[in-house]
C-alpha positions as CSV (number, residue, x, y, z in Angstrom):
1,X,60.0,81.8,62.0
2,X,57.9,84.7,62.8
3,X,58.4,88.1,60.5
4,X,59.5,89.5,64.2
5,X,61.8,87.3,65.1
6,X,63.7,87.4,61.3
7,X,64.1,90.8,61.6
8,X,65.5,90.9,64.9
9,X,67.9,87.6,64.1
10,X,68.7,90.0,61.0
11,X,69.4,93.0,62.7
12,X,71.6,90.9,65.1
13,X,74.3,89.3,62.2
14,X,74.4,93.4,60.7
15,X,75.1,95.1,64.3
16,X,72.0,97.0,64.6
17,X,70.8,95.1,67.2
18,X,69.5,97.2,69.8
19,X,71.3,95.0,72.5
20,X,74.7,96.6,73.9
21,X,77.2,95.2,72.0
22,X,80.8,95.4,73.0
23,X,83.1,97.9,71.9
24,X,86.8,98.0,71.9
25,X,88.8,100.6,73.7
26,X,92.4,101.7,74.1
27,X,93.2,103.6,77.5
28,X,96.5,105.3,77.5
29,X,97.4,106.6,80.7
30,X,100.2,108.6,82.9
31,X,100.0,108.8,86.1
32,X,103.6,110.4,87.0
33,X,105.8,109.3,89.3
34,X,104.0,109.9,92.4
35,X,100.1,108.5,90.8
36,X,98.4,106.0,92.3
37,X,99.2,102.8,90.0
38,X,97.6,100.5,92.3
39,X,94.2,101.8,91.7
40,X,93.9,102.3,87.9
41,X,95.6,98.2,87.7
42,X,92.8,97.3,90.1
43,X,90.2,98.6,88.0
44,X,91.6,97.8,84.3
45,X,92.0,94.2,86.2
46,X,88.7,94.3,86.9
47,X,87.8,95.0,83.3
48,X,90.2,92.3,81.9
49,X,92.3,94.2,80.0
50,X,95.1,93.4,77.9
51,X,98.1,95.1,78.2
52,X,99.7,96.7,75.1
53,X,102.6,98.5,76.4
54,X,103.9,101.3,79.2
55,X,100.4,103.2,80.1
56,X,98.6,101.3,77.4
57,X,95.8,98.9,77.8
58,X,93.0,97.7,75.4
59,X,89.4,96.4,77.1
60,X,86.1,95.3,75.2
61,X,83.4,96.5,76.7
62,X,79.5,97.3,76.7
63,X,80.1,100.7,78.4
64,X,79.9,104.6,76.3
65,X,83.4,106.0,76.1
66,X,81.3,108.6,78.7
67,X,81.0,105.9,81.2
68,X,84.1,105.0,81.3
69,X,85.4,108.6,81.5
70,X,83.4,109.0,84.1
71,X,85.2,106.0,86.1
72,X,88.5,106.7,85.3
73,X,87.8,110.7,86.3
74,X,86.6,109.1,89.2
75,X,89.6,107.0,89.9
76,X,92.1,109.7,89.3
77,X,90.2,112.9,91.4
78,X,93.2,114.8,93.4
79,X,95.7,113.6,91.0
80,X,96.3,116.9,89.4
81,X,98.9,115.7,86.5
82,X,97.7,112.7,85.6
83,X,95.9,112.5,82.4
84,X,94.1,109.5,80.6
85,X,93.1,109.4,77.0
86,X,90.3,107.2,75.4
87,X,90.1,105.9,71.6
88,X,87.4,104.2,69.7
89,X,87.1,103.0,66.7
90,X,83.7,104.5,66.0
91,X,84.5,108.0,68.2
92,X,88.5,108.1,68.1
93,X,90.2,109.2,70.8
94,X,90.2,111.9,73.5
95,X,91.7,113.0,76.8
96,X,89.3,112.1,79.7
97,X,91.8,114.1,82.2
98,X,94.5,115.8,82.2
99,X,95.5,116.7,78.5
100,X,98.1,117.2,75.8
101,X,101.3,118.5,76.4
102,X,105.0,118.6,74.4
103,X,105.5,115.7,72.9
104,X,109.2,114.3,74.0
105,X,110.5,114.0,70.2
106,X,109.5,117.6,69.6
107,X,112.8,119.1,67.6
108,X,114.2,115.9,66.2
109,X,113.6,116.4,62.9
110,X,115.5,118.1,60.8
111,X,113.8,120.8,58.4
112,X,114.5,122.2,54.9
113,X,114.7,126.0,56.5
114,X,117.5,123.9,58.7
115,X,119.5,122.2,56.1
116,X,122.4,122.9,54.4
117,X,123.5,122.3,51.2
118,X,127.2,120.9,51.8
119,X,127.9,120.8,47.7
């Protein structure tokens, strides 16, 4: 075996290959009542991904979390609400449209300026 091809078998087993390897995502999604469902399922069908819940799905891919922003902003131009959010395990996660807004459990918990002492 050649000094070449060792250190490219090498770099291979430690991930520092420089062919594209495949990275896992998680696409969360919410389209609304009114988005266009059909669409977004054709397209994580496309991808093979495996469903992990309401507006969750998980794909393994060669793409840059940029690519695929850039597909799913594509998909979902002129739907005004609907918001998508990425996560890596090497980048971590961020919206790709639409963004954050109140979280439905916000004022559920109960807080020490709240509670009183019933002794």
């Amino acid at each position: 075996m050649s000094e070449e091809s060792y250190m490219a078998a090498r770099a291979k087993t430690n991930g520092t290959s420089n062919e594209p390897s495949n990275i896992r995502y998680w696409i969360s999604f919410d389209l609304g009542l009114m988005g266009n469902y059909s669409r977004v399922y054709e397209w994580l069908d496309s991808l093979d991904a495996q469903e992990c819940g309401p507006g969750l799905a998980t794909i393994t891919s060669s793409k840059t979390r940029d690519q695929l922003a850039a597909e799913i902003q594509r998909l979902l131009k002129g739907a005004s609400r609907a918001r998508a959010y990425v996560i890596s395990m090497k980048q971590g996660g961020r919206f790709v449209a639409g963004g954050r807004k109140a979280a439905p459990w916000e004022g559920f918990a109960t807080s020490a300026a709240n509670a009183v002492d019933e002794a």
